[in-house]
Structure formats: structure tokens, C-alpha cells
LUMROGU-112883 format. One record per atom (N, C-alpha, C): x, y, z; residue number from 1. Coordinates in pm, 1 decimal. Each point is the difference from the previous one (the first is absolute). Layout:
# residues N
east, north, up, num
X, Y, Z, NUM;
...
This chain:
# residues 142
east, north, up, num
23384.0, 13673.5, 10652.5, 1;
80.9, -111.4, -48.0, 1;
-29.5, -19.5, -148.6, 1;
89.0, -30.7, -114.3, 2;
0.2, -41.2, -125.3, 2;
-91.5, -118.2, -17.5, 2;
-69.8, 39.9, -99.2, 3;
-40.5, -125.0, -53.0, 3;
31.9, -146.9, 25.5, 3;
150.7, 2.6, -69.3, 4;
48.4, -117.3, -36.0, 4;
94.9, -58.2, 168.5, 4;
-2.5, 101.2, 95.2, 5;
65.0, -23.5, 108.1, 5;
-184.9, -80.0, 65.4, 5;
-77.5, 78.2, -49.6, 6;
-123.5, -83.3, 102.3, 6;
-44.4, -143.2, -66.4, 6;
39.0, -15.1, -150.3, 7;
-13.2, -144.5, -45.5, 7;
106.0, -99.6, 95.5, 7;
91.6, 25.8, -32.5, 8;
154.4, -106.0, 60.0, 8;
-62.2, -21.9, 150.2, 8;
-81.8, 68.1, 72.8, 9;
-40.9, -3.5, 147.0, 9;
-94.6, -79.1, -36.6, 9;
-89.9, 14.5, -62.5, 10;
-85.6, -97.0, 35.3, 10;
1.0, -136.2, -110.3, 10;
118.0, 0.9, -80.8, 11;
32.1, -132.5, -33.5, 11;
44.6, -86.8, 106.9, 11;
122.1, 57.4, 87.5, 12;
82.8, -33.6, 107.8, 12;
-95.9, -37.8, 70.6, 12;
-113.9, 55.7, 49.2, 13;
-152.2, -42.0, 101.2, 13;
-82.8, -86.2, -52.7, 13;
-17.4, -43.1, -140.7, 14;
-34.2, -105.4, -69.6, 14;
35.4, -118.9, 29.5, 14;
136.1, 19.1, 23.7, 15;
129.8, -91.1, -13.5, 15;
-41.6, -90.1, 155.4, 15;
26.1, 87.1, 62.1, 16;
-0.6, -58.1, 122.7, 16;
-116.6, -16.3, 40.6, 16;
-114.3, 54.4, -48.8, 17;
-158.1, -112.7, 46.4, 17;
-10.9, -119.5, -58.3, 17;
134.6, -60.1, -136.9, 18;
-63.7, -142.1, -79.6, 18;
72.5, -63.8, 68.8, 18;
-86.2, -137.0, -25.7, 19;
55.4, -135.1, -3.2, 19;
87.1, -13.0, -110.8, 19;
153.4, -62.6, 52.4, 20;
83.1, -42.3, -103.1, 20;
94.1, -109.6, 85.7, 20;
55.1, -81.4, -131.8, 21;
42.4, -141.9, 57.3, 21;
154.3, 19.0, 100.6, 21;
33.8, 102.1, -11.8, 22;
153.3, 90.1, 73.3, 22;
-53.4, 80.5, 126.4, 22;
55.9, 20.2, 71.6, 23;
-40.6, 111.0, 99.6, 23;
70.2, 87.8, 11.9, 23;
-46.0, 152.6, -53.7, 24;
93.0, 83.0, -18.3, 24;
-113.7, 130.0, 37.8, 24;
91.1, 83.6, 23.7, 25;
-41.2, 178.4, 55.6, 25;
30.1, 64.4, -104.2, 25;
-53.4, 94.8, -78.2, 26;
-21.7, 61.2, -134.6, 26;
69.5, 133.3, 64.4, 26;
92.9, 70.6, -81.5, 27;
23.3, 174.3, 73.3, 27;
16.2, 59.4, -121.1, 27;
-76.6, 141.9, 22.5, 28;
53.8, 90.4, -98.8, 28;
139.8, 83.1, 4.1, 28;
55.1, 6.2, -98.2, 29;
167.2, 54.2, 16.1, 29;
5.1, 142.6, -123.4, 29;
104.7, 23.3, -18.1, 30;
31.4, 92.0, -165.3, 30;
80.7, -122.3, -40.5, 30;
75.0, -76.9, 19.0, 31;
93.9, -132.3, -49.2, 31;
25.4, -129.9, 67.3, 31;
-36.8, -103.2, -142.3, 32;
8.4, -94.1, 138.3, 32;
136.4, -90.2, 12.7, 32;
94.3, 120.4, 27.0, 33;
111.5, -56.7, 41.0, 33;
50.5, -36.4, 213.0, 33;
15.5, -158.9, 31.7, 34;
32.9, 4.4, 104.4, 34;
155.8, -91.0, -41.2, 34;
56.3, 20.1, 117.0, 35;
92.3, -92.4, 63.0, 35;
-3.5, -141.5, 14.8, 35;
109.9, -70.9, -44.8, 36;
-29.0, -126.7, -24.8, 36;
14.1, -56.4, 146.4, 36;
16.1, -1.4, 106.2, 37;
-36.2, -39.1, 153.4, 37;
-152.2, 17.0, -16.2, 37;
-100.6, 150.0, -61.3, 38;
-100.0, -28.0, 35.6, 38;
-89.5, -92.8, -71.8, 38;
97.3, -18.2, -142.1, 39;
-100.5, -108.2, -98.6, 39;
7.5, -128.7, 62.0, 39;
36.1, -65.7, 120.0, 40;
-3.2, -103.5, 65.9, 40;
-163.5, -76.7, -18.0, 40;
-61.7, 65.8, 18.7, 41;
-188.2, 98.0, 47.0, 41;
-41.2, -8.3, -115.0, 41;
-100.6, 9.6, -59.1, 42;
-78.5, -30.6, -160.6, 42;
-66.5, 196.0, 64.4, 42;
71.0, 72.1, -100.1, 43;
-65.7, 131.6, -14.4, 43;
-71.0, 46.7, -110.6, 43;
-100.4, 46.9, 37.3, 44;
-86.8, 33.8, -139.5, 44;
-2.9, 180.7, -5.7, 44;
9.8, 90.9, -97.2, 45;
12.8, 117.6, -8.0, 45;
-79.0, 58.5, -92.9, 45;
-86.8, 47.0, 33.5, 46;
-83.4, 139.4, -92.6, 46;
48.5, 85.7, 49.7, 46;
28.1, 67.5, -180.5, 47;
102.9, 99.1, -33.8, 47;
-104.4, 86.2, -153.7, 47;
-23.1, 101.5, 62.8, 48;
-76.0, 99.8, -107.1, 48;
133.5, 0.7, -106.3, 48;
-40.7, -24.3, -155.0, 49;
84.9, -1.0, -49.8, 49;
-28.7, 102.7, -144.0, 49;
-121.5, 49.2, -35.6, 50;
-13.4, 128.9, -130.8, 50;
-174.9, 0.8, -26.3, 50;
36.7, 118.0, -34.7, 51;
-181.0, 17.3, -50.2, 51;
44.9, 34.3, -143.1, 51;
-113.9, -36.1, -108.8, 52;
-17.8, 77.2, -70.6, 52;
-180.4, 44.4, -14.4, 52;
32.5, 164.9, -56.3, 53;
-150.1, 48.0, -18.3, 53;
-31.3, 23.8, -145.6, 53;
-138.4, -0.4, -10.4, 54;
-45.1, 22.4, -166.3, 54;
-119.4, 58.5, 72.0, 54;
-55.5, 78.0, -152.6, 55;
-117.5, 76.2, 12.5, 55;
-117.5, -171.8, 2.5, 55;
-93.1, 56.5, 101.5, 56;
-139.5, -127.1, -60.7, 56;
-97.7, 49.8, -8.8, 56;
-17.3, 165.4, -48.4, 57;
-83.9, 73.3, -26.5, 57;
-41.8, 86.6, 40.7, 57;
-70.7, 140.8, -35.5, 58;
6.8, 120.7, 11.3, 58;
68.2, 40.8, 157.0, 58;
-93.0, -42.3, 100.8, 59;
82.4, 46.1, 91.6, 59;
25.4, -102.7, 122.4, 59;
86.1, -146.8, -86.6, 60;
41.2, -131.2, 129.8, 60;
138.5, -46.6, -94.8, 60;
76.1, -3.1, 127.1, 61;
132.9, -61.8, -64.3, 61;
-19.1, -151.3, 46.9, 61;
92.1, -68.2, -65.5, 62;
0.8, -175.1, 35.9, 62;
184.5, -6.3, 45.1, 62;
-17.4, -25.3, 110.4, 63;
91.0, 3.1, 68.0, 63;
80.5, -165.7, 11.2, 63;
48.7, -61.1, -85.1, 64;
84.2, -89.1, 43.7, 64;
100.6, -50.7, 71.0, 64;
-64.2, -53.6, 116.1, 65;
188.1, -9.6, 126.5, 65;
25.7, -97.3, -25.1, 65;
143.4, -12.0, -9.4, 66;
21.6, -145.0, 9.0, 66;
86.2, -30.6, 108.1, 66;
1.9, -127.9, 91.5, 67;
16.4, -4.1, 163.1, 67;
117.9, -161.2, -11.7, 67;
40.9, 31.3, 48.9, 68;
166.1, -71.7, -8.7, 68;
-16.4, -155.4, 119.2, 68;
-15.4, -102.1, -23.1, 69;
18.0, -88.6, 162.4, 69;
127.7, -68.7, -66.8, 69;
49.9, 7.2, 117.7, 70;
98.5, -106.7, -3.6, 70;
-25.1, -115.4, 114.0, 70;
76.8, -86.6, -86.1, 71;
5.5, -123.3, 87.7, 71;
130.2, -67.8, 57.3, 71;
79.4, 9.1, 129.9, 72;
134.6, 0.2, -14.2, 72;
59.7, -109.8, 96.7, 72;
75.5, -105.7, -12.6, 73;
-3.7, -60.4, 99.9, 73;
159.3, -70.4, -26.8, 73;
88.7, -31.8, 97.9, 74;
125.7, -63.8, -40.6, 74;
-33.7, -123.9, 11.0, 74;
96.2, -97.4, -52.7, 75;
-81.3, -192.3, -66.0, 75;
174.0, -22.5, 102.5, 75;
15.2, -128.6, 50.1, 76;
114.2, -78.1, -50.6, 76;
64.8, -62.2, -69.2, 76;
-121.9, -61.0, -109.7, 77;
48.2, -89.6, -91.8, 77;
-127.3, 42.1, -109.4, 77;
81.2, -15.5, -157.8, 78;
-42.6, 81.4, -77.8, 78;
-111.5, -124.3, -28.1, 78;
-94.2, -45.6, 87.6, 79;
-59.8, -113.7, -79.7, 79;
-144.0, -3.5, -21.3, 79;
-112.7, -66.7, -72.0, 80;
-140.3, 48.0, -7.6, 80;
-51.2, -20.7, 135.6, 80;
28.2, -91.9, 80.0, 81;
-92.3, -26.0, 174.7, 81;
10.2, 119.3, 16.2, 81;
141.1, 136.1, 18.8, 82;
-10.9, 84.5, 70.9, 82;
-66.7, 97.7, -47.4, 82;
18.9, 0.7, -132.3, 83;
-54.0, 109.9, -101.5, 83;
-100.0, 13.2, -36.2, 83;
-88.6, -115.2, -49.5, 84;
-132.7, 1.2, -43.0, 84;
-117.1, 45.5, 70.7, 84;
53.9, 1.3, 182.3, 85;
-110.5, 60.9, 71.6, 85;
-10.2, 117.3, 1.0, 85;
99.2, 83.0, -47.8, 86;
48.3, 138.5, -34.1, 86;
-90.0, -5.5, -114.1, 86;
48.5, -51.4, -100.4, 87;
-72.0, 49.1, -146.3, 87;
-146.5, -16.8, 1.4, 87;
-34.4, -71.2, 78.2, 88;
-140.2, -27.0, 27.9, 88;
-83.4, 87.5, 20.0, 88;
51.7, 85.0, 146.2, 89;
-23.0, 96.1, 84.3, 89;
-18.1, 131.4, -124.2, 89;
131.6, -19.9, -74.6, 90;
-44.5, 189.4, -85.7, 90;
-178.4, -62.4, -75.5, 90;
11.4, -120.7, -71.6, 91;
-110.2, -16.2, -40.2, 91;
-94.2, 13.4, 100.3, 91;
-57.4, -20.5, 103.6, 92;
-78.9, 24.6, 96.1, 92;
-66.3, 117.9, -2.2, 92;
131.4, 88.2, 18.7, 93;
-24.6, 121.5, 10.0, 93;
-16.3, 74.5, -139.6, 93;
5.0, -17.2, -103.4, 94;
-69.3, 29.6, -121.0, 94;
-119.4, -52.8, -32.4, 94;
-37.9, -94.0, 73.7, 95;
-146.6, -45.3, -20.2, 95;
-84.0, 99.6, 99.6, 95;
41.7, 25.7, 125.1, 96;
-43.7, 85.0, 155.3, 96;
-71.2, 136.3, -103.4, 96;
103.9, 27.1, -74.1, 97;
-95.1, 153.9, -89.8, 97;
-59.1, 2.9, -129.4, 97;
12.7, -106.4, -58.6, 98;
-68.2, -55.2, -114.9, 98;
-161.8, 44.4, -24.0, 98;
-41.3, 78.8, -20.0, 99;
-155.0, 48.1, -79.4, 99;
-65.5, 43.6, 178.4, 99;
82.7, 79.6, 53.2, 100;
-13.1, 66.5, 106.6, 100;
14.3, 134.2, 66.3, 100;
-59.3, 89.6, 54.2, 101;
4.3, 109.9, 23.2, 101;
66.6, 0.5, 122.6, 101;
71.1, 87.2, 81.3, 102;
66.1, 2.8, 115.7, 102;
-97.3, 85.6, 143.0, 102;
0.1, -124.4, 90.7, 103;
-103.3, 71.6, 58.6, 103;
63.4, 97.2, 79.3, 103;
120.8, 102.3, 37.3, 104;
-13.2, 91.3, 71.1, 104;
40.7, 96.4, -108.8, 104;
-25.9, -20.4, -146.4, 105;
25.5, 81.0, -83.6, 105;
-76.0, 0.3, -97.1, 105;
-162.0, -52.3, 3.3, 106;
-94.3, -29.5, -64.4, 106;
-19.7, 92.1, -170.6, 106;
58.9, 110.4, 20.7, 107;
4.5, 54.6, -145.4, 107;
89.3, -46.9, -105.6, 107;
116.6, -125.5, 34.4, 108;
94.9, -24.0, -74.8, 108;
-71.5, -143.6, 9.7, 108;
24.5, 45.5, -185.4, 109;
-33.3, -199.3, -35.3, 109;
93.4, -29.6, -85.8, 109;
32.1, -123.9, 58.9, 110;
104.0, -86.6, -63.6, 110;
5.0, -34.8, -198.8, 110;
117.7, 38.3, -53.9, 111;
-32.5, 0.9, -177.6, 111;
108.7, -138.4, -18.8, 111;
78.7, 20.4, 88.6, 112;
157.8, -143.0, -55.4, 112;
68.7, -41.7, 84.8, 112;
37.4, -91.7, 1.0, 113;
163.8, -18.5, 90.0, 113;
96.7, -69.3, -105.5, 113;
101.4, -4.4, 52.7, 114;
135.4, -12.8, -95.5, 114;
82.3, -12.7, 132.5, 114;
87.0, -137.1, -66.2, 115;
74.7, -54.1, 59.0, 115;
117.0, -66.9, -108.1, 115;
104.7, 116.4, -40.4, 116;
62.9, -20.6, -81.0, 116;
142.6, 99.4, 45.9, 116;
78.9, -118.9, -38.9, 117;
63.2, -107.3, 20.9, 117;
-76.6, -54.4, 165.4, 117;
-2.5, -135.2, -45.2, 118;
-93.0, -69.0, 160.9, 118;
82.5, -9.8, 173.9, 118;
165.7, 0.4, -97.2, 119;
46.4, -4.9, 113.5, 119;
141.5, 68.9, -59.6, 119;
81.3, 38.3, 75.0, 120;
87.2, 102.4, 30.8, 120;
154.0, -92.2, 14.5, 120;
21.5, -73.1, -154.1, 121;
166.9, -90.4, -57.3, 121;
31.6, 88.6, 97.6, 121;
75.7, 115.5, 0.8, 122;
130.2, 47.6, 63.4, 122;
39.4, -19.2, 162.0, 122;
-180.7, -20.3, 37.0, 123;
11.6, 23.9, 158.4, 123;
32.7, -155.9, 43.0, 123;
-42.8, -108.2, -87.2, 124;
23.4, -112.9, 15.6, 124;
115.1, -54.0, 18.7, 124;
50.8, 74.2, -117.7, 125;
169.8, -46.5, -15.1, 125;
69.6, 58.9, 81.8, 125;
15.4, 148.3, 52.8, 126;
75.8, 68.6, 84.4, 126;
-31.3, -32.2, 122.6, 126;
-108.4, 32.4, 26.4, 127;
-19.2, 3.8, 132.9, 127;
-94.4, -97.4, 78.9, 127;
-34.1, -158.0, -93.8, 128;
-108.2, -96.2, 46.9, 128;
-141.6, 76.5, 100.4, 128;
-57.5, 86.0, -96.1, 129;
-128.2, 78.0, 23.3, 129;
-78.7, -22.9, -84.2, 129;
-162.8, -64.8, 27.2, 130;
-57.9, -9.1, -87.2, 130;
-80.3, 130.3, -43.4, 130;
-7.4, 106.6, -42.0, 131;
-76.7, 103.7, -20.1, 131;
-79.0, -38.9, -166.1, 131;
-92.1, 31.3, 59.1, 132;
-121.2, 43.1, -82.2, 132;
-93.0, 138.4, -25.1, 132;
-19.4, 58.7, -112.9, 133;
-45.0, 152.6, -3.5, 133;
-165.4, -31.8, -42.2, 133;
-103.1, 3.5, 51.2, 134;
-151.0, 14.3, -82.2, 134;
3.9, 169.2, -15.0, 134;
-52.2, 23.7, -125.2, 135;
-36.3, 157.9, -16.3, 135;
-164.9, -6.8, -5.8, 135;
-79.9, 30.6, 106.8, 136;
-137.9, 24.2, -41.8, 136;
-7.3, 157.0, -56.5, 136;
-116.0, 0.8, -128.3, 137;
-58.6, 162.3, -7.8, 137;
-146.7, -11.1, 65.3, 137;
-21.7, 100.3, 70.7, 138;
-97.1, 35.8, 17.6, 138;
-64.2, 164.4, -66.7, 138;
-110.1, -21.3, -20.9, 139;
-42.1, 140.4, -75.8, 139;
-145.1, 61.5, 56.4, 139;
18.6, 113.6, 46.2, 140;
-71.5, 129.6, 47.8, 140;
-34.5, 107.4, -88.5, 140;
-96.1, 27.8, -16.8, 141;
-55.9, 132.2, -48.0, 141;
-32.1, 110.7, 62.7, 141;
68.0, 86.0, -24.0, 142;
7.8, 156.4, 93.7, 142;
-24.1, 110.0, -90.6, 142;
């Protein structure tokens, strides 16, 4: 298995051992596109999303993955009661890997997350979906 396919696994297994204020099941995908019947449901998606490599000396590369969650859920009403427990939740889960190593992937340690744009105008307006993207990197030496 890839590298960056065994990070997204054990982010997704991260995911689902924390405490968070939502109750949700973490899955790894290639996209985290579902059906709006299934966004009824608050879905969360790790999604391997790019590595980059550099030399880190004579003979170890530094392997940067960076690992995709989404946060996806349809609202009825575009208002903060419904939303803020959403926006809450991505923060949660950017704190969950914050100055942390992954324990079923103990060689990858956490360098950033990025959560930019925080939430996803288009899905709001089209399709009343709140999606949210966190990008964590994690970095390995091989």
C-alpha cells in the first residue's frame, strides 16, 4: 500500500477513536463526492489528496502528504444555530491533529492544516450543503 493511501487510513482511524461535539463515521474515499439524499447524515471524508518529495539528505527523502477531510452535511436553513455546530466540528478536528503524530501511522508527523476557503459559497448557494475541506500535511522520511 502507498504511503499516502496508509496516512488517509489512519487519519480516518484517528477520526473515529476522538471525541468530537458531532457524531460522525470518518471514511476513506479517492473523492468526497456523495449524493444529496446521502448528505441528509453529517459525512466526513478522508481523501489522499498529493505528496510532494525533496531531498533531506544524502540518502532520506522528506516526503510530504497532504490528506484531504471533508466535512459535508445538507442545513435547511442557511442560519448560524444550524451551521456553527458544523463550523465548530471542522475546528475540532483541526485541533484532533494539531502537534501530533498518527498513531497507526507513527512515522508521519503532522507540519499544517489549512482550511481555505472554510466553507464551500457554491455548495451553499446551489445545493444548501455545508462542506468544509481541512488539508493536513503530514511528513515522513524514507
Amino acid at each position: 500500500m502507498s504511503v499516502i493511501t496508509q496516512i488517509a487510513d489512519a487519519v480516518a482511524t484517528s477520526l473515529n477513536g476522538g471525541s468530537f461535539s458531532l457524531p460522525f463515521t470518518a471514511e476513506r474515499h479517492y473523492r468526497p463526492v456523495l449524493d444529496l439524499p446521502q448528505l441528509q447524515a453529517l459525512h466526513v471524508t478522508v481523501v489522499p489528496q498529493g505528496t510532494t518529495i525533496e531531498t533531506a539528505g544524502r540518502s532520506h527523502n522528506q516526503h510530504d502528504c497532504r490528506i484531504d477531510i471533508a466535512v459535508q452535511k445538507k442545513f435547511e436553513k442557511e442560519e448560524p444555530a444550524e451551521l456553527d455546530p458544523l463550523m465548530a466540528l471542522v475546528e475540532e478536528i483541526a485541533d484532533h491533529f494539531r502537534l501530533r503524530r498518527l498513531d497507526g501511522f507513527a512515522e508521519a508527523a503532522w507540519i499544517k492544516t489549512e482550511n481555505v476557503p472554510i466553507y464551500a459559497v457554491e455548495h451553499l448557494e446551489q445545493h444548501r450543503v455545508f462542506t468544509s475541506v481541512l488539508t493536513l500535511t503530514f511528513r515522513v522520511l524514507r
